[in-house]
TORKE-50493 format. One record per residue: residue in one letter; x, y, z of N, C-alpha, C, O, CB in turn. Coordinates in steps of 0.2 Angstrom, whole numbers, plus 5000, padded with zeros to 4 digits. Glycine has a CB too. Example, Ala and Ser with C-alpha at 12.3 -4.5 7.8 and 13.67 -1.06 7.14 Angstrom:
<sites>
A506649725039506249785039506649845039507149835042505749785045 S506449895035506849955036506450005039506750065040507049975029 
</sites>
This chain:
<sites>
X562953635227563253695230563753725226564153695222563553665237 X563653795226564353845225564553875229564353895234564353895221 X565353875225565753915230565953985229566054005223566453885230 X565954025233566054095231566454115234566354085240565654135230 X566954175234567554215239567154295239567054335234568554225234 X567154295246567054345250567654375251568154345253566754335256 X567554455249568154495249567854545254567354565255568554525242 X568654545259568254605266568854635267569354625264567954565276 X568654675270569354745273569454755280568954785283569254835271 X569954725282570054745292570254815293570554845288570654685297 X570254825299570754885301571454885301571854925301570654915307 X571454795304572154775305572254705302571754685299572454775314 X572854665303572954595302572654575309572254535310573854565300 X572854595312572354555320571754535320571654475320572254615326 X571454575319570354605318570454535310570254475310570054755314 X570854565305570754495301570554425303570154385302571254485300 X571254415307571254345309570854325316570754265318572154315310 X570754375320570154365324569554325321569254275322569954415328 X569454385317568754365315568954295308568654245310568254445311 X569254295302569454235300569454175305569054125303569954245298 X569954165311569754105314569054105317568954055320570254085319 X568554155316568154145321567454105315567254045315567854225327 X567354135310567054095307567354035302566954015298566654145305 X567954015301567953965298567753905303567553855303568553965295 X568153945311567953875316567053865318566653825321568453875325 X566853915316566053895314565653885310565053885310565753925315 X566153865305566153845300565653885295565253845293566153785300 X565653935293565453985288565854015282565654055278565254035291 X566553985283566953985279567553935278567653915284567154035281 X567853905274568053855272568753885275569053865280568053835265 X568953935272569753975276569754035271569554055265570753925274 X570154065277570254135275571154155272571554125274569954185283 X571254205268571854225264571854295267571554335264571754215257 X572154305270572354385275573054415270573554395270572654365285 X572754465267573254515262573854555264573854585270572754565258 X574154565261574454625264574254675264573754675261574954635263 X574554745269574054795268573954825265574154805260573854815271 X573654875264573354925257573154985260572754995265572654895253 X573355025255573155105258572355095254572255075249573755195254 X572055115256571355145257571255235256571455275260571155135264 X570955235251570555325252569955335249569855345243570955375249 X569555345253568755325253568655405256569055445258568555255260 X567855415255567555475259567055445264566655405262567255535254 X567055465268566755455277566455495280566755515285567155455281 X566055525281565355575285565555635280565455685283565555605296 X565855645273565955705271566555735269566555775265565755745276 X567255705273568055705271568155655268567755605267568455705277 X568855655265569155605259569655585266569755625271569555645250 X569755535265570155485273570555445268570355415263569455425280 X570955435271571655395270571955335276572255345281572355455270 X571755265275572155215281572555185273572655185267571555135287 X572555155279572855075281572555005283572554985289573255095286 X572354975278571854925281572054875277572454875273571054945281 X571754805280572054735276571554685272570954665274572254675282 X571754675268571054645264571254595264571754575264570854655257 X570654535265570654475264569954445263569454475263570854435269 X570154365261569654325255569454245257569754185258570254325246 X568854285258568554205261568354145257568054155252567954205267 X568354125258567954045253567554025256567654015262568353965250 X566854015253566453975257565853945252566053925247566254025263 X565153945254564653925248564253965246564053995251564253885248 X563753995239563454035239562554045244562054085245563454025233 X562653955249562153965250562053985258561454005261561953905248 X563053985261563153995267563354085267563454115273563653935270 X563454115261563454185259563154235265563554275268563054185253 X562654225265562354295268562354275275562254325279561554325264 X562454225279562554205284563354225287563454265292562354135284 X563754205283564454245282564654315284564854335289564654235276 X564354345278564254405275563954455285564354485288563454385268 X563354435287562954445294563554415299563454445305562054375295 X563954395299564354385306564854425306565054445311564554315308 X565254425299566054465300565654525301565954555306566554475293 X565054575298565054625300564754645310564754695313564654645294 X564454585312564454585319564954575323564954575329564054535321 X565554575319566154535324566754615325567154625329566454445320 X566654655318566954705314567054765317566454785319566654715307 X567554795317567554855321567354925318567354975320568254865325 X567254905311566954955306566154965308565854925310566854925298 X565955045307565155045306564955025300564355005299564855105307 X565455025295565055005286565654975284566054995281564755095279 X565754925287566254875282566254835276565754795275566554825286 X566754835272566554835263566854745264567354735265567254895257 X566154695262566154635259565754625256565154635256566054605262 X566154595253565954595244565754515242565954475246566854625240 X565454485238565454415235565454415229565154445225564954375236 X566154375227566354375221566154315219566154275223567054385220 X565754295212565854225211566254195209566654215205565554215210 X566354115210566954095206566654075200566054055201567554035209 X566954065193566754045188566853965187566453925186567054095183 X567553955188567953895189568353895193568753945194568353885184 X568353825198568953815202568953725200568553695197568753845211 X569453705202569953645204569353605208569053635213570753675209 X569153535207568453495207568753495216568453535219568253395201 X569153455218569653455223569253475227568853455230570353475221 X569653565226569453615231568953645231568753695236569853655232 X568453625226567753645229567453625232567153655236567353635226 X567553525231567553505235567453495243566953505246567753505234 X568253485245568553505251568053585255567753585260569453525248 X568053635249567953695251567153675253567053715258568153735245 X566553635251566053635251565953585258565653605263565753625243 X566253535259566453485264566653515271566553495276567053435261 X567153585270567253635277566653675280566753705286567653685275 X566053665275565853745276564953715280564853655278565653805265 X564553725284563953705285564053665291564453675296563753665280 X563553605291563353565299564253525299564653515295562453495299 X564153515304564753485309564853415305565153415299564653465320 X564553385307564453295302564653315293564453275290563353265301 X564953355290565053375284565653345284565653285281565053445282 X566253365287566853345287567053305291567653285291567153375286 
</sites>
């Protein structure tokens, strides 16, 4: 197994950590890292648009990815929300681990 960090953009910290606790406790994500927030300026139906939105960074496996990927955007109050998969190159044996032991069927951990 690999681990890789899904990076997503909420509208709020709320919508963040809704949807963070919803899929780590369904386990498609090991845990989530909720950012502070960030101006945004993007173009949208045609206009250049300015927020305010929160980024955060999920861990999870490359193989539980697009399963991940398929639920934050069902759960997401965006019509085209930006998630991304980064891979990791190197992490700490530990929390791959850990990280790989959170993520999948219930009997894992």
């Amino acid at each position: 197994m690999s681990v890789v960090s899904v990076y997503a953009i909420f509208a709020t910290a709320e919508e963040a950590e809704r949807i963070g606790r919803t899929v780590v406790e369904e386990r498609l994500a090991a845990c989530i890292n909720i950012l502070g927030t960030c101006r945004s300026i993007y173009r949208w139906q045609g206009e250049v648009e300015t927020a305010e939105e929160v980024p955060a960074i999920l861990k999870t496996t490359g193989e539980a990815a697009d399963a991940l990927i398929s639920r934050i955007a069902g759960l997401h109050s965006y019509d085209v929300p930006c998630i991304a998969v980064w891979p990791i190159e190197k992490l700490l044996l530990s929390y791959a681990e850990w990280a790989e032991q959170s993520v999948g069927p219930l009997g894992n951990a």
